[in-house]
Structure formats: C-alpha cells, structure tokens
C-alpha positions in Angstrom: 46.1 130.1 37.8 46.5 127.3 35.5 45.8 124.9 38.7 42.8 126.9 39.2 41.8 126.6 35.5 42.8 123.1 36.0 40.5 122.6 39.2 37.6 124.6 37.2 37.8 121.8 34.8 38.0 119.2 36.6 34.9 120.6 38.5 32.9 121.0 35.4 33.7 117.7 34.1 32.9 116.2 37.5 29.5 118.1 36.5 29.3 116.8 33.7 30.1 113.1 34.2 27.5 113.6 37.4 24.9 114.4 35.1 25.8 112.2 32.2 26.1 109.4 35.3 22.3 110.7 36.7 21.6 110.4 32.6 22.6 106.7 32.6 21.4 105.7 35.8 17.5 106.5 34.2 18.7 104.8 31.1 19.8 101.5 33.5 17.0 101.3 35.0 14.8 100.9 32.1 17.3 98.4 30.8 16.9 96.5 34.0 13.2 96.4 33.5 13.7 95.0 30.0 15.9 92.5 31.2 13.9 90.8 33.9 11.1 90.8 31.5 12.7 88.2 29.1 13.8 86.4 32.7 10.5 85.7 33.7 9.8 84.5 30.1 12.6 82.1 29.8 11.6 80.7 33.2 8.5 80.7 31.9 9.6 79.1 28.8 11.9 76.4 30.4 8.7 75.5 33.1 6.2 74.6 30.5 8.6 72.4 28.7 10.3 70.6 31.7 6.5 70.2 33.0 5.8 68.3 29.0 9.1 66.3 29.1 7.9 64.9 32.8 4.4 64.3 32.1 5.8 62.1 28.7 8.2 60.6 30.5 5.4 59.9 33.3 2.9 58.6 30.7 5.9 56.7 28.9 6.3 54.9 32.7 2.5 54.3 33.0 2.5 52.5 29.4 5.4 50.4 30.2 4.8 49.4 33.8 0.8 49.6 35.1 0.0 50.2 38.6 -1.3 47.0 40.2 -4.9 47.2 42.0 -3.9 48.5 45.7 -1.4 51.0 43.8 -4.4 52.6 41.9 -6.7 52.4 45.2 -4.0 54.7 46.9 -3.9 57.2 43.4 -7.8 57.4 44.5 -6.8 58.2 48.0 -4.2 60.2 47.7 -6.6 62.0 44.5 -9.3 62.9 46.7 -7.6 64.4 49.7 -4.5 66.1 48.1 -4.6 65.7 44.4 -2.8 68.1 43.3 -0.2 68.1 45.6 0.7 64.5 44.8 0.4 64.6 41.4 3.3 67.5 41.5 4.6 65.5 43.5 4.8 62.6 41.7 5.5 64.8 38.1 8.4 66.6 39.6 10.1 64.0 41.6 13.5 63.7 39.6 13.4 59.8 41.7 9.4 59.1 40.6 10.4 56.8 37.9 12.9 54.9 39.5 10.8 54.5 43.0 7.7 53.4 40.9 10.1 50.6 39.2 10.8 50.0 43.4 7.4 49.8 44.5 6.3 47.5 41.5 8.9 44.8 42.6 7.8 45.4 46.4 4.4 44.8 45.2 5.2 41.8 43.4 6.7 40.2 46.3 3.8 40.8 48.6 1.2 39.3 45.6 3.5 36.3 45.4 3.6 36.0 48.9 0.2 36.1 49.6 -0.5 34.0 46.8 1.9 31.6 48.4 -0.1 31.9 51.8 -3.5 30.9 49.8 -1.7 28.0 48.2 -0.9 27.2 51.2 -4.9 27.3 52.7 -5.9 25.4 49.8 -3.4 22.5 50.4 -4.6 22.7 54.0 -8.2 21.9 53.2 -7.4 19.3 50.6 -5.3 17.5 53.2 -8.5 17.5 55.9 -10.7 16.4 53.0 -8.3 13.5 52.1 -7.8 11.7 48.6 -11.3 12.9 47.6 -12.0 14.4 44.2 -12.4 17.9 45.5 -9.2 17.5 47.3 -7.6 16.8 44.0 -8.9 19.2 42.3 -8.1 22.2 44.7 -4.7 20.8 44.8 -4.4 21.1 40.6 -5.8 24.6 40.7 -3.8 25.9 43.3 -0.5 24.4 41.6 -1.8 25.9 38.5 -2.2 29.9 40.2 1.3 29.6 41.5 3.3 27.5 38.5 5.1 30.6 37.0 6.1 30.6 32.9 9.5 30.8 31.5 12.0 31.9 34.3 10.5 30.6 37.2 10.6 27.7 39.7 7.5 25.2 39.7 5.2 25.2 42.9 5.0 21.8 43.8 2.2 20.4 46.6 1.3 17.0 48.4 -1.4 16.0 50.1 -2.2 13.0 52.6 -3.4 10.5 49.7 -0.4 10.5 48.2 -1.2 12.1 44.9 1.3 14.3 42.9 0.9 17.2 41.4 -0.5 17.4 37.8 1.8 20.0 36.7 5.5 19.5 37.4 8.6 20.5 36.0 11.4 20.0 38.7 13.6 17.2 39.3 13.4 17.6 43.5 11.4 15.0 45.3 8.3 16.0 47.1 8.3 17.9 49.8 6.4 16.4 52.9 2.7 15.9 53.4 1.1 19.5 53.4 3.4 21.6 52.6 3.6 23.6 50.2 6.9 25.6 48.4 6.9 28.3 46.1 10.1 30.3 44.6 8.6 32.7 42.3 10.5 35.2 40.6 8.6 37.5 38.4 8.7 40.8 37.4 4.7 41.4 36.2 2.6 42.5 38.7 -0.2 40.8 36.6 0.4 37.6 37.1 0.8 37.6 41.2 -2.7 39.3 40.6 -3.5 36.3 38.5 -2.1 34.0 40.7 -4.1 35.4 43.7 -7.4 35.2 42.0 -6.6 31.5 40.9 -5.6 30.7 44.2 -8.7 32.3 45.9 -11.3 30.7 43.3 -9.4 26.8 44.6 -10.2 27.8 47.5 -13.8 28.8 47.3 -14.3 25.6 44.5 -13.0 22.9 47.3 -15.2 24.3 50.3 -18.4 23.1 48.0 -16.7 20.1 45.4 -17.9 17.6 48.4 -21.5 18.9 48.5 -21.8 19.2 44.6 -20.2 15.9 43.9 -22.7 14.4 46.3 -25.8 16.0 44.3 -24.4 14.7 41.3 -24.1 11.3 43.1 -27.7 11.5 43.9 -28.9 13.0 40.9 -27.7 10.0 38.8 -28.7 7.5 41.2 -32.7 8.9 39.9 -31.4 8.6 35.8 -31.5 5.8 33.7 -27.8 5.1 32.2 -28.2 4.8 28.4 -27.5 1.3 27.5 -25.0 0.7 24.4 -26.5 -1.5 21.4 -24.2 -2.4 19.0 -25.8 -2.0 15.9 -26.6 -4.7 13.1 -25.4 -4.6 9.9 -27.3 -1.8 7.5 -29.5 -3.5 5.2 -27.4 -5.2 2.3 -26.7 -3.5 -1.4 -26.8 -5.2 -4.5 -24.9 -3.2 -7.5 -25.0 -4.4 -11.1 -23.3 -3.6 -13.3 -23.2 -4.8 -17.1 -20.0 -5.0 -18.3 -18.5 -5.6 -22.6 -15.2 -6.2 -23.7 -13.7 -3.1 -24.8 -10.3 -1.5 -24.1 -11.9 0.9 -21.1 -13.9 -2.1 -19.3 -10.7 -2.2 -17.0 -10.4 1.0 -16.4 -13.9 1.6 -15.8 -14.2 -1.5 -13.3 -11.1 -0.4 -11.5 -12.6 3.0 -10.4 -16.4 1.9 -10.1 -14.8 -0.9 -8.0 -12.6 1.1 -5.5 -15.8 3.4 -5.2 -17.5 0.5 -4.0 -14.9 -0.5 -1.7 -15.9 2.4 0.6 -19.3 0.9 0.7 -20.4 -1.5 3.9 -22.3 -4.8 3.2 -22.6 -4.7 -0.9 -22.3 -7.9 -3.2 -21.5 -6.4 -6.5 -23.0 -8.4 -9.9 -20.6 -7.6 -12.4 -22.6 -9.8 -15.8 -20.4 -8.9 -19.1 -22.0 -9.2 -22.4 -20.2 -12.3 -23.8 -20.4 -16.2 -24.1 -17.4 -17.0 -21.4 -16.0 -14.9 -18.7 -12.9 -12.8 -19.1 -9.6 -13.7 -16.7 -8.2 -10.1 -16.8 -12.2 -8.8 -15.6 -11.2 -11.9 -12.8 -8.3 -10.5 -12.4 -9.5 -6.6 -11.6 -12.6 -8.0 -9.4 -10.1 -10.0 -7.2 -7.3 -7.2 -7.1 -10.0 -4.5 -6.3 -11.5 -6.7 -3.0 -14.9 -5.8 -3.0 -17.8 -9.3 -2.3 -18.2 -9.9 -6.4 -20.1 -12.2 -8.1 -18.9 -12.3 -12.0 -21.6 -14.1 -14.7 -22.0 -13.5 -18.4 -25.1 -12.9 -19.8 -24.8 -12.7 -24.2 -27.4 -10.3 -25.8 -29.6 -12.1 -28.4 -28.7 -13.1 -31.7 -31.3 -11.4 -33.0 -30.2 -8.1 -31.2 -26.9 -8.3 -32.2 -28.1 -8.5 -36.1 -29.8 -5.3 -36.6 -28.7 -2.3 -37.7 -31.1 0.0 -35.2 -29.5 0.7 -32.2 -28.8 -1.9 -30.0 -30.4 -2.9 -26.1 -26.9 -2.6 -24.3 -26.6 -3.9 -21.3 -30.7 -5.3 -20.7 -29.8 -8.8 -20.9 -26.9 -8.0 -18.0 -29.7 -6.8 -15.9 -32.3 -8.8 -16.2 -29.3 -12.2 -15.4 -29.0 -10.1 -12.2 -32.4 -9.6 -11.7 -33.0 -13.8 -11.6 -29.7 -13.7 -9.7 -31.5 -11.5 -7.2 -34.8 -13.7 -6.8 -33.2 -17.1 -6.2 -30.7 -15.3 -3.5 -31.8 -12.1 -2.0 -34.7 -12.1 0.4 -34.1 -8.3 1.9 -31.9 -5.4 0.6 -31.9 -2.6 -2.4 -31.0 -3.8 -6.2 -29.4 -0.6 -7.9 -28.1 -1.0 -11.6 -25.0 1.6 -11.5 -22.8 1.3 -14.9 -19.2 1.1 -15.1 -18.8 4.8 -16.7 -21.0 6.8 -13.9 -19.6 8.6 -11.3 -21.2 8.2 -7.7 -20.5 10.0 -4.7 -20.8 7.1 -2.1 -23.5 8.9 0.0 -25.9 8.2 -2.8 -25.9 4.2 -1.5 -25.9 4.7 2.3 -29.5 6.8 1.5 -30.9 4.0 -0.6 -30.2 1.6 1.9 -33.7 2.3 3.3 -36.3 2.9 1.0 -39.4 1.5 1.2 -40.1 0.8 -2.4 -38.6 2.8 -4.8 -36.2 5.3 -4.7 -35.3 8.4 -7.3 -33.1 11.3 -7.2 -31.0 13.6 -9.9 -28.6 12.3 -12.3 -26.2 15.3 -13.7 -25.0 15.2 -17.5 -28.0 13.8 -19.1 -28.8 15.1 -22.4 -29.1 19.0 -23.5 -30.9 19.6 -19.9 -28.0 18.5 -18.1 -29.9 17.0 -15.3 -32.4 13.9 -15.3 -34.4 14.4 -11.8 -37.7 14.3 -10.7 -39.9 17.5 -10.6 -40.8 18.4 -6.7 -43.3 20.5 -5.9 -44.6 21.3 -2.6 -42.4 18.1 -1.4 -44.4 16.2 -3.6 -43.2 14.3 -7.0 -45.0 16.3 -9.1 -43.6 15.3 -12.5 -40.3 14.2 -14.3 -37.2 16.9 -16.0 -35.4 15.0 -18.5 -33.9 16.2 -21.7 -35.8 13.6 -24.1 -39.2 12.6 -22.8 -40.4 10.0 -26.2 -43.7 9.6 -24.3 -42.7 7.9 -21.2 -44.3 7.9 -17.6 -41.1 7.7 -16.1 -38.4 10.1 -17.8 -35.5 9.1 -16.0 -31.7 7.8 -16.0 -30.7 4.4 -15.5 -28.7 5.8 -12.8 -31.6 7.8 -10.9 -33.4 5.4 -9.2 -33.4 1.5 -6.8 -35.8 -0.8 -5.8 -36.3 -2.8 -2.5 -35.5 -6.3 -3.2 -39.0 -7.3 -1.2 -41.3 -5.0 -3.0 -39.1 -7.0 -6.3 -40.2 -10.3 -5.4 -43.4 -9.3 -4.9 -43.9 -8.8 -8.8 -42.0 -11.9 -10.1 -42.6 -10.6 -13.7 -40.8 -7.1 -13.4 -38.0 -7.3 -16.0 -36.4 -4.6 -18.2 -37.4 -4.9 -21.9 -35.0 -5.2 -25.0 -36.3 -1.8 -26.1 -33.5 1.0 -26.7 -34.1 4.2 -24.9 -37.0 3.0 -22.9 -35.2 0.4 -20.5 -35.6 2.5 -17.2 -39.3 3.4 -18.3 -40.3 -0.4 -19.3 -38.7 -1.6 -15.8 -40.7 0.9 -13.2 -43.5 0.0 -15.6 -43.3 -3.6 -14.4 -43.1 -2.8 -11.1 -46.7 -1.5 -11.1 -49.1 -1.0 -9.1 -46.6 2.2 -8.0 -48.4 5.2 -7.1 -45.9 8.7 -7.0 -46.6 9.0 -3.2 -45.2 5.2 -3.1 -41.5 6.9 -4.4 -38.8 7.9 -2.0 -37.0 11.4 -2.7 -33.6 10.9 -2.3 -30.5 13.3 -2.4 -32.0 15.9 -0.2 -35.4 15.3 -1.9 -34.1 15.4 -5.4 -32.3 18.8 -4.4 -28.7 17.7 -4.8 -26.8 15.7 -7.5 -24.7 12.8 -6.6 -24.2 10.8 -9.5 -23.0 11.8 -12.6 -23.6 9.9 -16.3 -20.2 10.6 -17.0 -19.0 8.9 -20.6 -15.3 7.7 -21.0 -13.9 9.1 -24.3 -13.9 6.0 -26.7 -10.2 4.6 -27.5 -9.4 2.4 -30.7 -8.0 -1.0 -29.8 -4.2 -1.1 -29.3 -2.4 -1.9 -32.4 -0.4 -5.7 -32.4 2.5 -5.7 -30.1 6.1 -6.5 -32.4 7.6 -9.4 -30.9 10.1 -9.8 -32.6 11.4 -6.7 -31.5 10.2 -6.5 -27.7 10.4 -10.2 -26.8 11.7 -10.5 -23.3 10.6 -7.7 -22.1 8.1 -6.3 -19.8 5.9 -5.2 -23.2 5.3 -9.0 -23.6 3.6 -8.8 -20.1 1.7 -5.3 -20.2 0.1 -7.0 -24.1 -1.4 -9.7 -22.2 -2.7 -6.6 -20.1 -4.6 -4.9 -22.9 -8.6 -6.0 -24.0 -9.0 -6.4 -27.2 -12.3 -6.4 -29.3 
C-alpha cells in the first residue's frame, strides 16, 4: 500500500511536473522570441557601425593616396555597370586598403615606364633633326619630364651633336648616342602623370620648332633691327651757390656737395662772400669731388654799413652770372643755396627747359609752400606766403633759366634789394610771357626741394693749448670756421 501510495505520488507529481513543464515550454518560447529580437538588433547595431568605420577608413585612404586617371576611368566603368556591387566590394574587402596601396605602385611603374618610352621618342626625333635648336630643345624638355626630385636617379640623354643635357646631377658618363636611361623611383602617382604630359608636350613642341623657327627666320629677315645710339651727354648744369664764413658753411657744403655728386655733367660755382678764398672751403670742394669752380665775390661796402637787412648772397650770384656769359654757351644756371635740401630728380628735369623753369619749394613762410598756381595746366598765378607786390612771388630755390635765353638779355642781373632778389631777376629776363615758363615737378604738383634752415651755432670758444698741445685737438681747431 505504501508503494501504491508511493506510485500515486509519483504519478501525480509526474502530472504535475508535465504540466508545470507544458507551463514553461509556453513561457520559453516567448523568451526565445525576446531573445532573437535583441539579436537582430545587435547585428543590426554592429553592421551600421562596421559599415561607418570602413567607409572612414575608405575616405581616410582616398585622402591620403588619390586614384590616378585610368584608376578613376575604371570607378566610372565599374560605376555604371555594377555600382553597387563594387562599391561593397570595395567597402567590405578586409584587403581593399592594402591592394589599392598595390595597385598605386603598379600604376606608378607603368606611368614611369611609359614616360620612359616617350623620352625615349623624343630623343629619337631630336637625333633625326640633328644639333638644331628644336632638337635641343626637345632634348631639355624631355630630361626635364623625367628628372625626378629628392630620391631619385637623374634621366640623362644624348643626341648626335654632341650636346649634354642641361639638367644633370650624376657623376656617370653619357650613355651612347640616342639612348636614353631612366631609373625612377617614386611613390606619387602625380608626378609619372606629370612626367607623361611633359614628355608628350616635347614631343608635339619638336615636330613644329623647325617650321616655327623658320617663320621667325623669315619674319625678321622683313624687320628693321633697331640700331643702338649711344647717347651724348645731357645738356650741362650750372649750380651756384653763395657761400659766407660761418661755423655751418662746412657742413652745409659737404651735404649740398655729395648731393651734387649724384648729378651727371654739372660745374658747380661755389662764390663765398669774402675778400680772399678760404683753404678749409678748398679743402671740402676737393675732398667732396664734384667739377667746382671756387671765386669770392665781397658784398658792397655800402651794404655791409646799414642797419636794414642786408642783400645776402646777390653779389655771389651776379659773379656767377658774368662767370656764366664769358664760359657757357648752352646749359641751365640754377642758384641752389648751401642750406636747401634737393631731391636730385629736381636737376635731371631742368636739364631741358626751354626758357624758364618753376616748380614748388616746401617750408616757405606761414604757407609752407612757395609754387606756382596751375589751373587748367596753365600758370595761372603765384602761392607764396608774403607776396610785397611782386609779379613773381617765388623762392630762390623754385625756378632756372636756360643759359641761351640768358645771353640773350646781357643786362639780366639780380638787384641788391632784400626780399625782392628772385622777383628783380625774372624781371630782367623780360620779355617772358607765363606760357613761355616750364612746369616742372609734375607740373608744380610735387615738392622736391625743401628751404630747409640749419639751426644757427655760436662760434667755438678758443682752444687751451696749453693744456691740449700735442694732441689731435690741435688738429680738429684748425678744422673749425671762425667768424
């Protein structure tokens, strides 16, 4: 009985573990469900980002290493028939990258090769054209497609006349009479492209440098060569300057004078104010090297007496003005002081003027400018600071005269008249009508000299020498003008 009981048990927990087993198996199979759900999405999942990490990696390759013409012609191709199917292809190949890096040195060696096979042409024309000028120049091309940079060998070529190449960098003698080497070893498909292009434009250029070369020939033959004139000398200068003793007149002779120096064909009056000539003014002229010719001219005593202000600097000019008419048949007379500044432009333009010349002078009284008024590119007037009634308001330093149109009025002088010098000089040059006047200095638009004024130094105290004898003081004192 209590095996039966036992077997009854047994029985109904079979039962029961059969239906709790028929319970789960419904259960399972919802869990299977469940389970291949989040499958698909991880496969899902892990697709989309292998497809990203390929397609960087394959734009990554792209960026690095660009596919060479034929390459891109079979992408086309290949595009049109199948595209998709290469493209996955291509994208999902675990060996895409590294056969790309393949077929880009395959595709190298085939450029190079090629461009070693048109050298090759190209030497073989120049060598039927002979020593010819188109022959050389198709051999310089071609060595120039095929000369690679940095780690590679130099292409070297010869042709029947003998000539070398123009580029060269190896030691090895020439090879024989049209032949042609080239080791190239490159890695950048860009430049075998380059190469090719240089190598096929030779080409094409020495078919046709016989036939141009021949035009040009005949062409010339029909010209006129330009003949070569050397040119005279431009017409001559004459500067003067007035001079005074003072303790700038050095200093103010030195750097007029090495302005002059820049100047062609100039004799340069320097006349000082004083009874004798000065040795340290000979001295300057002579150290400085610019054509000089150095007179003295004293202002009147009665001049020097009054207590008005005084006519610097007119008896100076009007010594180089006599100077002038016993010496100078042709040229331009310009009175330039030692304490203006002049760009050295200012005297190849005056060269050439007709009769008179004017044009700005800068720092000159309040106005800050002395120049003629143009108008319609015609003088049409005079801008000066101080005007004092006179016809021709201008600086000393603002105008020149042609030494012919001088000789022709034998009485033109500059009067002993302060402040009306300039005006009393083109007075005496009359008849001058304003259409008669050359505009100088981009007519009158530009400034090129300046009245620029030296700050006024007291004369240097006596040297002691008792206390400085031998030394070099002794020597700079004897340097030193003294009023």
């Amino acid at each position: 009985m209590k095996g039966g009981g036992a077997y009854i048990n047994i029985g109904s927990s079979s039962s029961s573990i059969n239906s709790s087993v028929s319970g789960s198996g419904s259960g399972s199979g919802n869990g299977s469900k469940m389970t291949l759900g989040k499958s698909v999405k991880m496969y899902l999942t892990i697709f989309i980002a292998t497809t990203c990490i390929y397609m960087v990696l394959y734009q990554y390759h792209m960026s690095r290493e660009p596919f060479s013409p034929s390459e891109i012609g079979k992408h086309q191709e290949k595009s049109s028939s199948s595209s998709s199917s290469y493209i996955a292809s291509y994208l999902w190949s675990p060996m895409s990258l590294l056969m790309a890096n393949n077929s880009t040195s395959n595709n190298a060696t085939t450029t190079t090769t090629a461009a070693t096979a048109a050298t090759t042409t190209v030497s073989n024309v120049a060598e039927v054209q002979g020593s010819s000028f188109g022959s050389i120049q198709s051999v310089s091309l071609a060595a120039a497609a095929t000369r690679p940079t940095q780690t590679s060998s130099s292409a070297s070529a010869s042709v029947g006349g003998g000539h070398k190449p123009a580029t060269s960098t190896s030691t090895t003698p020439p090879p024989p009479p049209a032949t042609v080497t080239s080791t190239t070893t490159t890695t950048r498909t860009t430049r075998a492209k380059k190469a090719t292009a240089n190598a096929a434009k030779a080409l094409a250029t020495s078919t046709s440098m016989s036939q141009a070369q021949a035009q040009y020939q005949l062409d010339a033959a029909h010209k006129t060569r330009p003949t070569f004139v050397a040119a005279s000398e431009p017409p001559p200068l004459y500067i003067i300057t007035p001079t005074y003793r003072r303790p700038e007149q050095l200093a103010e002779l030195t750097r007029l004078g090495y302005t002059l120096k820049h100047v062609a064909n100039l004799l340069w009056l320097v006349i000082e104010d004083a009874n004798k000539t000065n040795p340290l003014v000979a001295h300057t002229l002579d150290r400085i090297g610019v054509p000089y010719e150095y007179m003295v001219a004293p202002m009147p005593e009665k001049y020097k007496q009054t207590k008005k202000a005084k006519p610097r600097g007119v008896s100076n000019r009007n010594r180089g003005l006599e100077y002038l008419r016993q010496h100078a048949t042709e040229g331009v007379l310009y009175f330039a002081d030692d304490d203006n500044t002049y760009d050295i432009s200012i005297f190849e333009q005056m060269r050439y003027i007709s009769k008179v010349g004017m044009w700005p002078v800068g720092l000159v009284t309040k106005t800050g400018v002395s120049s003629p008024i143009i108008r319609n590119g015609k003088l049409d007037g005079y801008y000066d600071g101080w005007i004092g009634g006179r016809k021709y308001p201008v600086d000393m330093a603002g105008f020149a005269v042609n030494i012919k149109f001088l000789r022709q009025r034998p009485h033109a002088q500059m009067p002993f008249k302060p402040g009306y010098e300039e005006d009393g000089f083109l007075r005496s040059l009359a008849p001058l009508a304003n259409d008669e006047i050359d505009l100088l200095a981009d007519e009158c638009r530009d400034i090129l000299t300046w009245h620029t004024q030296t700050k006024k130094n007291p004369p240097a105290q006596a040297l002691n020498k008792t206390r400085y004898s031998n030394t070099n003081l002794e020597h700079i004192d004897k340097l030193l003008v003294r009023p």
